[in-house]
Residue, then its C-alpha position, 0 to 999 in steps of 0.5 A: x639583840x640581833x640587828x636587822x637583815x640587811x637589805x639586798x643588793x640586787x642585778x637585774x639581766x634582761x634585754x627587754x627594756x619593758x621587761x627589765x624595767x618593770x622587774x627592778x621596778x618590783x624588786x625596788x618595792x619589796x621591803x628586803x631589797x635595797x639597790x637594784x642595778x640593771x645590765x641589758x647584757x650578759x656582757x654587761x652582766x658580767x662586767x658588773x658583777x667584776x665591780x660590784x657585790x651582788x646578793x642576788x642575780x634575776x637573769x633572763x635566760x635567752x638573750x643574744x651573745x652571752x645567754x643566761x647560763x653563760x653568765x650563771x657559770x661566770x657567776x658559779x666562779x666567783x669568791x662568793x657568788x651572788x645567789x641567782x634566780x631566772x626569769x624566763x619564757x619557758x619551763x625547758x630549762x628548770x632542771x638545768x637551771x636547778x642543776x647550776x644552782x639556781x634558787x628560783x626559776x621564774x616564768x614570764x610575766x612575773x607575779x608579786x607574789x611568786x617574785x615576794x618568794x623569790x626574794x624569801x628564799x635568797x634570804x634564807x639561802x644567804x642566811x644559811x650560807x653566813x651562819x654555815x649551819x648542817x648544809x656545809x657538813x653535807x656537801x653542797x645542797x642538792x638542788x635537784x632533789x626538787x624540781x620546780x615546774x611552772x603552768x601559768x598560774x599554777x607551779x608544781x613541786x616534784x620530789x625527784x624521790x617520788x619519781x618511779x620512772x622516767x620516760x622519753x617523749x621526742x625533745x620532752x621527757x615525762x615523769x611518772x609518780x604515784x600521783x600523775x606524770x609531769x612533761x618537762x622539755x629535757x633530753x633524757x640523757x642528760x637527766x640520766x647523767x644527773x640523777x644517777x647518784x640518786x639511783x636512776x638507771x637507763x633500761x631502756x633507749x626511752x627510759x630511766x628508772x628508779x630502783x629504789x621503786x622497783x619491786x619486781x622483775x617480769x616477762x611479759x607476752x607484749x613487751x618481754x621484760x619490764x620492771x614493775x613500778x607502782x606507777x607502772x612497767x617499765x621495758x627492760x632492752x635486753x643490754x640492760x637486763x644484766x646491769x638491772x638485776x645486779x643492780x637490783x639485788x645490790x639494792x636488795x641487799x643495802x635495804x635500799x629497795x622497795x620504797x613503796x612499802x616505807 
């Protein structure tokens, strides 16, 4: 007979007395969670998690000298890191915040129930972890292959698989799918850099696509050569065509191509 999870040990990181208060004050009376300590600092932060075993970090992101993200990477370091949710104002930072490892991204004013699942999945993260089940013999979870995106009231899941094509918007970027399109505050580049194992390709100074998506090449009289998605063309510069077509054709070839049609 196996005995009862254990309950959390939990730090919150806000430099928002109201803010701070008020969220160790939910986590206090969820059920999972057991002592909840406070850092109004991510030098404060820091010096907690050298003295203490954490199961779980609620980390504001903006806050003066040592940010959010600077502490996420203090934390990436440690012997067995506490798993880490953050809670902030803006959506901008989701993908980076997925890409350190996070298991939740929380927008401001926090909701019970979007707080009750974060608190869920540090559970089943932890647990996972404990029992090294199929996850270990894969390699660290790919925490990107789904990228969480908070509207107020309403959040959206994004399949990177079901991404086609991504375009770049000033200091935004838009995700196209089969289903509509998704503005996230994110540089392109950066995205490139992280989803290119997954098949991205830059053809284009204001896009990447996915060539598992594309389904042919095409020239066109308005914008000369495009690839063609089911969510729609994509230019294709004339630097990027080569590197395209091989790409496509070695896709081809691995049977990797035509995701559409599966």
């Amino acid at each position: 007979m196996s005995s009862a999870p254990r309950a959390l040990q939990v730090l919150v990181v806000e430099d928002e007395a109201s803010t701070r208060e008020e969220l160790a004050d939910l986590l206090a009376d969820t059920p999972e969670v057991g002592e909840v300590y406070a850092a109004e600092s991510g030098a404060r932060a820091v010096q907690l998690l050298g003295a203490t075993a954490f199961d779980a970090v609620f980390l504001d992101i903006s806050m003066p000298g040592l940010d959010g993200m600077d502490v996420a990477r203090v934390i990436s370091q440690l012997s067995a890191p506490p798993s880490i949710v953050f809670v902030t104002a803006s959506e901008s930072h989701a993908i980076e915040a997925f890409g350190i490892g996070a298991v939740d991204y929380l927008l401001k004013p926090v909701r019970p129930e979007r707080l009750a699942e974060s608190v869920a999945r540090i559970g089943t993260s932890r647990r996972a972890a404990s029992s090294g089940g199929a996850d270990d013999a894969e390699g660290p979870r790919d925490e990107l292959a789904v990228v969480q995106i908070d509207h107020g009231r309403q959040t959206v899941f994004v399949r990177r698989d079901d991404v086609q094509f991504v375009e770049a918007h000033g200091d935004y970027i838009r995700l196209h799918t089969g289903q509509g399109t998704h503005l996230i505050r994110l540089s392109l580049s950066y995205l490139e850099e992280i989803w290119a194992p997954a098949g991205f390709v830059r053809v284009h100074r204001g896009y990447l696509v996915a060539v598992g998506w594309v389904h042919d090449l095409r020239v066109t009289s308005s914008s000369g050569l495009v690839a063609c998605t089911p969510a729609g063309d994509v230019p294709v510069s004339r630097r990027h065509a080569r590197s395209l077509r091989e790409q496509l054709l070695e896709a081809a070839r691995s049977g990797r191509l035509g995701r559409a049609a599966r």
